[in-house]
C-alpha positions in Angstrom: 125.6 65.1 -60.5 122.1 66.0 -59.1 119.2 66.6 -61.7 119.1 70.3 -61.5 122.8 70.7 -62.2 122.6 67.8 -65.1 119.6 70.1 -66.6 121.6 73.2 -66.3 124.0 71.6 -68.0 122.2 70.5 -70.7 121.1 73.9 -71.3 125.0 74.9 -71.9 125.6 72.2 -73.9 122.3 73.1 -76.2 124.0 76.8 -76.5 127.2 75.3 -77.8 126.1 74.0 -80.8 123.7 74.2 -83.7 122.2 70.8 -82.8 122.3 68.0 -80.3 121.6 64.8 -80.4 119.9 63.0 -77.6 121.9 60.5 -77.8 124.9 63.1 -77.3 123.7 64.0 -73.8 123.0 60.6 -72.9 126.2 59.9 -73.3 128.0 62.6 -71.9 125.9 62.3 -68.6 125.3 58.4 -68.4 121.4 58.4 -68.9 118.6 56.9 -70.7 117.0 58.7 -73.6 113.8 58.4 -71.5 115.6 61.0 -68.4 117.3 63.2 -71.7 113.7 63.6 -72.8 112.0 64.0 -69.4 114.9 66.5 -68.8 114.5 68.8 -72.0 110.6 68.9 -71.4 111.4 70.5 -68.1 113.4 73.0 -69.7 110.9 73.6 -72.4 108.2 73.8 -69.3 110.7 76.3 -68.2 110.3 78.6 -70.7 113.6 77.8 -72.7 112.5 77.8 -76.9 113.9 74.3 -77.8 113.1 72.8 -81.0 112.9 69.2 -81.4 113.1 67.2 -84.5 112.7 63.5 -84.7 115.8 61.5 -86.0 117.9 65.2 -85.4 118.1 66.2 -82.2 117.8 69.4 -80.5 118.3 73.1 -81.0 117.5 76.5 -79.6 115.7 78.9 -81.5 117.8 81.2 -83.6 118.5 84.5 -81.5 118.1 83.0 -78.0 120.9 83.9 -75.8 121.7 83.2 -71.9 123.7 85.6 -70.1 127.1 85.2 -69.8 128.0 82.0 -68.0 130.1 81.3 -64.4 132.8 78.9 -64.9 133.8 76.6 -61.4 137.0 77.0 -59.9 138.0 73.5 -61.4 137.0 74.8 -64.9 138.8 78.0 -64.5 142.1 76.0 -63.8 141.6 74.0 -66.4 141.7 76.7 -68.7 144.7 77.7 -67.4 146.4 74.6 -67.9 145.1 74.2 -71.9 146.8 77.6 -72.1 150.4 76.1 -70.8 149.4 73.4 -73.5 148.4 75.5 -76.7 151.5 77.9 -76.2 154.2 75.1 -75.9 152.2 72.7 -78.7 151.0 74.8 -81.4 152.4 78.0 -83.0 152.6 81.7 -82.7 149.5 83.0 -84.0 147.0 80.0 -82.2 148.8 80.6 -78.6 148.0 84.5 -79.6 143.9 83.7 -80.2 144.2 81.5 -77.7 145.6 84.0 -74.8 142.8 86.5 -76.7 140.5 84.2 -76.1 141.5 83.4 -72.3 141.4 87.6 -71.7 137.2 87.3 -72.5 137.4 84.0 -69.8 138.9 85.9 -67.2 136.7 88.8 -67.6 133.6 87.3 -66.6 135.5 85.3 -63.6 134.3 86.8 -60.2 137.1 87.9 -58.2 138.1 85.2 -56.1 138.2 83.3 -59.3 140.9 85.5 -61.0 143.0 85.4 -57.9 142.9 82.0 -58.1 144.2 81.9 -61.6 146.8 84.3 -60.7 147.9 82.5 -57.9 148.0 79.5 -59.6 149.7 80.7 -63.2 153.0 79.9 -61.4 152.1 76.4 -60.5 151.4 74.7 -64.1 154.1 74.3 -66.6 154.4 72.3 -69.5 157.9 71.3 -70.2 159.2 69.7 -73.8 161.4 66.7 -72.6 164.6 66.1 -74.6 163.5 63.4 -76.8 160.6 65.6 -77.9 162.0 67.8 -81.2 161.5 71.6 -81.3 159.5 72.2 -84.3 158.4 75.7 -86.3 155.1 75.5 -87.5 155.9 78.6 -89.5 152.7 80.0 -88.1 150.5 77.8 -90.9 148.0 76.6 -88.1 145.6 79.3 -88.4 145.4 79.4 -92.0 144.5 75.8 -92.7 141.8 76.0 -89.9 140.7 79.1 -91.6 140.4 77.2 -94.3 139.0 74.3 -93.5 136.3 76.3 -92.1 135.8 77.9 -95.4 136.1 75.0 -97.5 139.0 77.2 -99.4 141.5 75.7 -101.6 145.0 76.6 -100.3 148.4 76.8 -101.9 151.1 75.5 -100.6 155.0 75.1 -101.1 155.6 71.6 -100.0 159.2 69.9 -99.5 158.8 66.3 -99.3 160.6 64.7 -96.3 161.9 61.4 -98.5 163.2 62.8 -101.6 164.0 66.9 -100.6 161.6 67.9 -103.3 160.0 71.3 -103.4 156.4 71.0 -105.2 153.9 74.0 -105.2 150.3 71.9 -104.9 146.3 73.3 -104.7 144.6 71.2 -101.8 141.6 70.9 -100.2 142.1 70.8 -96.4 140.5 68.3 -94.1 141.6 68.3 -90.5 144.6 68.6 -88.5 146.0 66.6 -85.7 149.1 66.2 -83.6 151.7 63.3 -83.2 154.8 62.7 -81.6 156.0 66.4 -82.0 154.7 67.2 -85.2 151.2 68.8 -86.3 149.8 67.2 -89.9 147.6 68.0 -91.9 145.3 65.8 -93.8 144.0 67.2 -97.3 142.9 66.1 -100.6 145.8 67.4 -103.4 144.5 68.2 -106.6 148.1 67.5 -108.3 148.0 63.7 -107.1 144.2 63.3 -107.1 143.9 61.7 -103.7 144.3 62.2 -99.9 147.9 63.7 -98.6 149.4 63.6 -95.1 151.3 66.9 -94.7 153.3 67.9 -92.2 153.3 71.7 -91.2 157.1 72.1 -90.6 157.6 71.1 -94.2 155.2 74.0 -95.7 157.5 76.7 -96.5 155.1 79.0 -97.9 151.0 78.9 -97.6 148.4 80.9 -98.7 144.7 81.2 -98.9 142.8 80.9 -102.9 139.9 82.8 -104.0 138.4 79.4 -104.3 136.3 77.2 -102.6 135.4 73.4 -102.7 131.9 71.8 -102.8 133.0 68.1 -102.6 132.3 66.5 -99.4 135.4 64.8 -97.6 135.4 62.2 -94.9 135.8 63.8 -91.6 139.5 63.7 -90.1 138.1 60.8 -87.7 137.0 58.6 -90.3 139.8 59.4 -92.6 142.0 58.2 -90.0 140.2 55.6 -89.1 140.1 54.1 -92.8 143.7 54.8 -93.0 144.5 52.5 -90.3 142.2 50.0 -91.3 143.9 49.9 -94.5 147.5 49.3 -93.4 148.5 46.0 -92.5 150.1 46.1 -89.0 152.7 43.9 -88.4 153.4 42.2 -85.1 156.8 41.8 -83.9 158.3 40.4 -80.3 161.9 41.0 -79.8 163.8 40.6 -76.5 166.3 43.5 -75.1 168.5 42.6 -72.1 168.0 44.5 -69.2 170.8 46.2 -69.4 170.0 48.2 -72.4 166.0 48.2 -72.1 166.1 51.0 -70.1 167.8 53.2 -73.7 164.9 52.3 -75.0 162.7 55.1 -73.7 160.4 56.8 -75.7 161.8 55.1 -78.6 159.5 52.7 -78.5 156.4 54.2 -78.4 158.0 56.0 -81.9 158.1 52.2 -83.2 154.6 50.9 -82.1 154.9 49.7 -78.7 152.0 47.6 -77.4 153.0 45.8 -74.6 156.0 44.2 -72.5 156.8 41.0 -70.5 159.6 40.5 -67.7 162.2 37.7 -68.3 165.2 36.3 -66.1 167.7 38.5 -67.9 165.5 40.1 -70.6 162.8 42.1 -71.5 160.4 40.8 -73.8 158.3 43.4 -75.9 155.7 43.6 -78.6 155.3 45.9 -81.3 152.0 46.3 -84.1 154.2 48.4 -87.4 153.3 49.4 -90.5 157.0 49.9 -91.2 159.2 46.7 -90.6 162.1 48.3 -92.4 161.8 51.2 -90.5 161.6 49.0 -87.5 164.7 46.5 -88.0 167.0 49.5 -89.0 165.8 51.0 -85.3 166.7 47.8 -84.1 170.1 47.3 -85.5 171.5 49.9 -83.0 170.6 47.6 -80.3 171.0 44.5 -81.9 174.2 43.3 -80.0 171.8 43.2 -76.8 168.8 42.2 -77.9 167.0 39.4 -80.5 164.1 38.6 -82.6 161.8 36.3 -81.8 159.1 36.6 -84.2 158.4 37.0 -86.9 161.2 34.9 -88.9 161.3 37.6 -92.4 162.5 40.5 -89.9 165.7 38.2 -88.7 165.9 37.6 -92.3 166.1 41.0 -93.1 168.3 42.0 -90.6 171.0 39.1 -91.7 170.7 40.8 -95.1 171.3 44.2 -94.0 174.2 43.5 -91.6 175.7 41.4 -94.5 175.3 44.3 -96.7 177.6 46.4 -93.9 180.1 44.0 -93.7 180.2 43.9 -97.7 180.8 48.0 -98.0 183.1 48.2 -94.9 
């Protein structure tokens, strides 16, 4: 990217939030801190208001407003495929703001831009594979975004996946995120006192409170990332004859797949779990075909299990 466009670019990314951090655009553009600086001053020399505070970053003054920006042909397309995405992934009422928002997108698109999107429209799909579950969201997306923006306490009808139980619960909502066909949400529920993973499928029933939190929460990055940090991962390498490796399929991603090795007549994989039990009842329904190599406990436990089987049949 030439200097000009890296500077107009800059300028964009100033408008999109309240501040930026040098360090932000370094990174985003692969510079030094030294070019970020020499880049702003030649906006500022440009008559752009910027205001800079040491150890903050930069901002534009309040009220300053560019026209309405050209997107490239590239970004236009783009924004046509995150549409294909948000409708198939999300729920009713976010694929309705979304195609809202995509209306404003296309109105400022110059001409041959909106042909191309038309032309195009017909040419991206995003297709749910069979191993992928259909799942209802119940339309709860926008609500606990609403909410998190907020900082409102929600109530929720909640029916936990383990034991069927229905439980009405106040939380404070962090983030969302999406995983293997389901969107959770992470908040803190004042019934237990601590941090809840709560799938959307499972809220029957969700509304907004008249009141609001003050306490600060983690951020859903670093709640995640503590998460993992605290849950022991357990490694385990099994082999799978060829024959049956290929049933696997996305399976294994499902069971923490890290990595696979090609043998004579086998196929020698390795997993990182937090739930062995989870994992040796997955493997028992390709046991006759395949073996454990490590770690010992998990050929222990599936001995105990079969054994258990051949006791009740």
């Amino acid at each position: 990217m030439n200097r000009i466009d890296r500077i107009s670019a800059i300028l964009i990314q100033l408008q999109s939030r309240r501040v930026v951090k040098a360090s932000d655009i370094a990174d985003r553009f692969g510079i030094s801190l030294r070019t970020v600086y020499r880049d702003v001053r030649s906006l500022e020399e440009a008559g752009i208001p910027i205001i800079g505070e040491a150890g903050v970053g930069y901002s534009l003054v309040e009220g300053y407003r560019l026209p309405p920006i050209m997107f490239t042909r590239e970004e236009a397309t783009a924004f046509l495929t995150a549409e294909k995405f948000v409708e198939k992934m999300t729920d009713a009422s976010t694929a309705a703001q979304h195609k809202s928002a995509m209306y404003k997108v296309r109105a400022i698109l110059k001409t041959a831009e909106k042909d191309l999107l038309e032309s195009m429209d017909n040419s991206i799909a995003v297709l749910k594979s069979h191993s992928q579950r259909r799942i209802n969201n119940n339309d709860h997306l926008q609500p606990i975004l609403n909410g998190i923006a907020n900082k409102k306490v929600l109530c929720i009808d909640y029916m936990a996946g383990y034991s069927q139980e229905k439980t009405n619960r106040e939380i404070e909502p962090v983030g969302i995120f999406y995983l293997d066909s389901y969107w959770h949400m992470i908040a803190f529920c004042r019934m237990r006192q601590d941090y809840r993973d709560f799938r959307t499928d499972r809220i029957r029933s969700l509304t907004e409170t008249e009141h609001t939190f003050e306490g600060k929460h983690p951020t859903l990055k670093a709640y995640i990332a503590q998460t993992a940090f605290d849950h022991k991962l357990e490694t385990i390498v099994m082999r799978v004859d060829n024959s049956m490796a290929r049933y696997l399929n996305d399976q294994k991603y499902y069971n923490g797949f890290v990595s696979e090795v090609q043998l004579a007549d086998q196929l020698e994989m390795t997993f990182l779990t937090m739930s062995v039990e989870g994992f040796v009842r997955w493997f028992m329904m390709y046991g006759d075909q395949a073996e454990i190599v490590s770690p010992a406990f998990v050929r222990d436990r599936i001995k105990a299990i079969a054994g258990e089987i051949v006791a009740r049949n």
